[in-house]
C-alpha positions in Angstrom: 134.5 131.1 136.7 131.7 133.5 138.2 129.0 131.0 136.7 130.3 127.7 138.2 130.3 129.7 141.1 127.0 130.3 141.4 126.2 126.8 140.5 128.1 125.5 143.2 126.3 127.6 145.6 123.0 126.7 144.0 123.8 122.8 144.7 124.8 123.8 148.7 122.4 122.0 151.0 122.8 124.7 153.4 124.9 125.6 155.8 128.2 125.6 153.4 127.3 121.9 153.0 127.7 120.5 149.2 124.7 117.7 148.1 125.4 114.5 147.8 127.0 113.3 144.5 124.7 111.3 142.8 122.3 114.5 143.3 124.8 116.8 142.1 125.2 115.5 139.1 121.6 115.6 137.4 122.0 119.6 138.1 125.3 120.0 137.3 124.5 118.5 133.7 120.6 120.8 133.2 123.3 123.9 134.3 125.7 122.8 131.6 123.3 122.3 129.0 121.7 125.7 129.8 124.8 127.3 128.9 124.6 125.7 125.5 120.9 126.9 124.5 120.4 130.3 122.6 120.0 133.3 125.3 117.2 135.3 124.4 114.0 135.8 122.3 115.9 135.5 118.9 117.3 131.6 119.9 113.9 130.9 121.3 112.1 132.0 117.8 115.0 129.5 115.8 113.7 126.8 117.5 110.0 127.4 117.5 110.6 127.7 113.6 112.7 124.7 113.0 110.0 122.6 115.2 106.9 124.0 113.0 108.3 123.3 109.8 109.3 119.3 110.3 106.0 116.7 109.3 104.9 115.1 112.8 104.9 112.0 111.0 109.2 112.5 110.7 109.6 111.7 114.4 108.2 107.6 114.1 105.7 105.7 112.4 102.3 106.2 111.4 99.9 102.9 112.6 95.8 103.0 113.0 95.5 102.1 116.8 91.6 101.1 117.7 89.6 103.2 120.2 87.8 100.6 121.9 88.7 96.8 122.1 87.8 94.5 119.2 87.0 90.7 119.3 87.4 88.2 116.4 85.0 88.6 113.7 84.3 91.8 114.3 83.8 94.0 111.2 86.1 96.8 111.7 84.1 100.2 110.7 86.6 103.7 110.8 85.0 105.0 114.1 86.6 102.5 115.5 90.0 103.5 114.9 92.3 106.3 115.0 95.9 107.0 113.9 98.5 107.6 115.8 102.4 108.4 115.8 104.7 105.7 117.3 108.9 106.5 118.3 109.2 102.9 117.6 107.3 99.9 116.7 108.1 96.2 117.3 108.6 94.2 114.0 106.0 92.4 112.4 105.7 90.1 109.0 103.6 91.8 106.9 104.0 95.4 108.8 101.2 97.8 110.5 97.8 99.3 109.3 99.2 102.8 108.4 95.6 104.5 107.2 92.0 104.0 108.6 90.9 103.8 104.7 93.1 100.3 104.6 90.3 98.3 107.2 87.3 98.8 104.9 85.7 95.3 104.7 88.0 94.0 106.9 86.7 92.1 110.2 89.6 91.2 113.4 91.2 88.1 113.3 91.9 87.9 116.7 91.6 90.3 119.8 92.6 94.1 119.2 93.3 96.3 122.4 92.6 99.7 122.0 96.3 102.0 122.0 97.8 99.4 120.0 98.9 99.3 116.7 96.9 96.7 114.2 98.9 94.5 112.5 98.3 93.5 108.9 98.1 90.0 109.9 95.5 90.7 112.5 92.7 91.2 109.8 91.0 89.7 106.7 88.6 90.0 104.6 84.7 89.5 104.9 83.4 86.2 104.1 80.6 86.1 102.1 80.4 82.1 102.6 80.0 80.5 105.9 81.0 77.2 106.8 77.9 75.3 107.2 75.2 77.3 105.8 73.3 76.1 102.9 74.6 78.1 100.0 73.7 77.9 96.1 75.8 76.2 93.8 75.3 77.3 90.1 76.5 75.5 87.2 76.5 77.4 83.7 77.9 76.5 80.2 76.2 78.4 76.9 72.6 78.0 77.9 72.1 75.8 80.3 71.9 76.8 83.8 71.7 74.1 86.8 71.5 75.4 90.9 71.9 73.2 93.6 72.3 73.3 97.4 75.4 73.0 98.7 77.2 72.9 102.4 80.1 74.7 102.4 83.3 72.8 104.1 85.1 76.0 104.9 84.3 79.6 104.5 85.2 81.9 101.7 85.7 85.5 101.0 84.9 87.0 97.2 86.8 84.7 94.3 88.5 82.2 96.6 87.3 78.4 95.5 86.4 76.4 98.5 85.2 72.9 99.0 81.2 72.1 99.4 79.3 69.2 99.5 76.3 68.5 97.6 73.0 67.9 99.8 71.5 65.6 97.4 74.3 63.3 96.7 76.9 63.9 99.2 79.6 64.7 96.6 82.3 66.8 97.2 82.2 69.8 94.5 84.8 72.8 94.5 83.2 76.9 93.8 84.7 80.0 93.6 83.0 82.7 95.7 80.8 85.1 93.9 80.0 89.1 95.0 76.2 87.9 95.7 77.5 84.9 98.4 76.7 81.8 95.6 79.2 79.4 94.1 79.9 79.3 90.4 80.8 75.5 89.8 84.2 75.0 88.6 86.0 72.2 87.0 87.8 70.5 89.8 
């Protein structure tokens, strides 16, 4: 009885005059919840334990955020990036970036602001084929080896076929993307 007391006295605007009501409640709640924390060093040590011994990465998700903005077709190198610990993200198909080590030969997609999280969907990989650019086309069976030049009709990243036509006769030939940015002839 002594303590809500004192609290009453403590929420006086002077003069024997009580505050308002909406401010009296805020501080009559922080009183009562005082009275429910651990008095003294030993309660104040509990928590500091139980705080240390949770993983940071228990209180939300992990995402790779960039540090500076990022435009479309920008390779993305790691530092550009940072990770970061989010309460709570906004659902996406396909889900977030959750390791800097996930974006290597990976170029933006569209726009990424820096302090947001990078969705998966936001980035793809490098092509080695351009749309447009004169590229080799290389045709081997056994022996025999024939190369051509080519115009791609869309670009490609590594093992993907794409469409090309043929300079010299204006044929439409498919390729599958090779590591050194040629196109091994297929069958199509």
């Amino acid at each position: 009885m002594l303590f809500l007391s004192a609290i009453r006295r403590s929420l006086s605007a002077g003069a024997g005059r009580l505050l308002p009501a909406r401010a009296r409640r805020p501080a009559l709640m922080a009183a009562m919840a005082l009275m429910l924390v651990p008095a003294g060093q030993a309660g104040a040590q509990e928590l500091e334990d139980a705080s240390s011994e949770q993983d940071p990465s228990s209180f939300g998700t992990v995402a790779v955020t960039p540090l500076v903005t990022i435009y479309p077709g920008d390779s993305i190198d790691p530092s550009m990036v940072a990770e970061r610990t989010f309460a709570q993200l906004r659902p996406v198909r396909g889900g977030y970036v959750s390791s800097a080590s996930a974006l290597v030969d990976k170029v933006a997609r569209r726009t990424l602001m820096p302090g947001i999280a990078i969705p998966l969907n936001a980035l793809e990989n490098t092509k080695l084929v351009q749309k447009g650019v004169p590229t080799q086309l290389v045709f081997e069976d056994g022996g025999l080896s024939i190369t051509t030049l080519v115009s791609p009709l869309q670009a490609g990243e590594l093992n993907e076929a794409i469409r090309a036509r043929n300079i010299d006769s204006g044929l439409i030939v498919y390729g599958i993307v090779q590591e050194d940015g040629t196109l091994r002839a297929t069958g199509g």
